[in-house]
C-alpha positions as CSV (number, residue, x, y, z in Angstrom):
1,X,161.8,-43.2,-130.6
2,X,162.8,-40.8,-127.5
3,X,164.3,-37.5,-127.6
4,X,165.0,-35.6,-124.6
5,X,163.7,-31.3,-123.7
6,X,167.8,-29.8,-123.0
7,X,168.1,-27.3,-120.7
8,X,167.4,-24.9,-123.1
9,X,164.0,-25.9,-124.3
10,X,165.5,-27.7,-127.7
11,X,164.6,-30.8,-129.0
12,X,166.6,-32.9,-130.9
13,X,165.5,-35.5,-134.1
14,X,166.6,-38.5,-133.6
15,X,170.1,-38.9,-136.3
16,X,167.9,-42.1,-137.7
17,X,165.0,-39.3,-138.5
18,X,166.8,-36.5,-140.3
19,X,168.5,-39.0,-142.2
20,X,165.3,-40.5,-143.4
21,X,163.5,-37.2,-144.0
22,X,166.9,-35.7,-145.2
23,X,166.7,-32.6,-142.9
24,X,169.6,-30.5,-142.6
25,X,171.1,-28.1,-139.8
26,X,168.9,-24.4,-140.1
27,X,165.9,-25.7,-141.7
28,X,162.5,-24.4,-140.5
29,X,159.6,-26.7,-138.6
30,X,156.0,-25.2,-137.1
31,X,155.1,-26.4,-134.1
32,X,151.3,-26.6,-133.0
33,X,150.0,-27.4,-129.4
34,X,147.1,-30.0,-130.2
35,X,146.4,-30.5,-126.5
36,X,148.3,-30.8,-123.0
37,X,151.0,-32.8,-123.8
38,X,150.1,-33.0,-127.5
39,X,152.2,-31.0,-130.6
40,X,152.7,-31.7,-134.2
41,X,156.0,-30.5,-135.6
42,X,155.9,-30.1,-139.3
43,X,158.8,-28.9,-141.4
44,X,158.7,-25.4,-143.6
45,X,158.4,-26.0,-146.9
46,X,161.0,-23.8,-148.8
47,X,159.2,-21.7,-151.9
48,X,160.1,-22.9,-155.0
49,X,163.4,-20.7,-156.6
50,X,164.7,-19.5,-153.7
51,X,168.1,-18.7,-153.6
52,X,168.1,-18.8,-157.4
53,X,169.1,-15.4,-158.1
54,X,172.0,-15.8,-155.5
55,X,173.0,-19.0,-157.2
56,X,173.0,-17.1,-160.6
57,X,174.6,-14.3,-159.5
58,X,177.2,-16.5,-158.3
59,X,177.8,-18.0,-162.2
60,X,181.4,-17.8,-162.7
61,X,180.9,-16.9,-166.7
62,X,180.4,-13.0,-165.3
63,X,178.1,-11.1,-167.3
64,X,175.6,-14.3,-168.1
65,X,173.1,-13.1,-165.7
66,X,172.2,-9.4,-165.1
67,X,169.3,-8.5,-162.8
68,X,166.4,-6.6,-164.6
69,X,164.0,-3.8,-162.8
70,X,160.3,-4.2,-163.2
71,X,157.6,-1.8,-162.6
72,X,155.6,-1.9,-159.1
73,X,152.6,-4.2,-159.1
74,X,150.9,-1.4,-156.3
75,X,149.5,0.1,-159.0
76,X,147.4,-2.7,-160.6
């Protein structure tokens, strides 16, 4: 496939890609310089539970999730 370098220095994925790979609009990638003319793009991988407290927070039976404070691991 060809992409095209905008004016801007952005790259898009090809609309055949993102649908195959499911990639969405914000979503992270490293980029690595292998050689002159050589890269490897490779998307972020999102840590498992993130955005679960938001999402639970967000319940709309109020009260079913309340946040609890823990102790400092600095000390251990």
């Amino acid at each position: 496939m060809k992409t095209t370098i905008s004016s801007k220095g952005q790259i898009v994925l090809p609309a055949e890609l993102r649908a195959q790979d499911e990639l969405e609009a914000g979503q992270e990638f490293e980029i690595e310089r292998l050689d002159r003319g050589d890269y490897r793009l490779v998307r972020r991988t999102v840590p498992p539970n993130v955005g679960v407290v938001d999402w639970l927070l967000a319940c709309p039976e109020k009260g079913f999730f309340v946040p609890v404070e823990s102790e400092s691991t600095d000390a251990l």
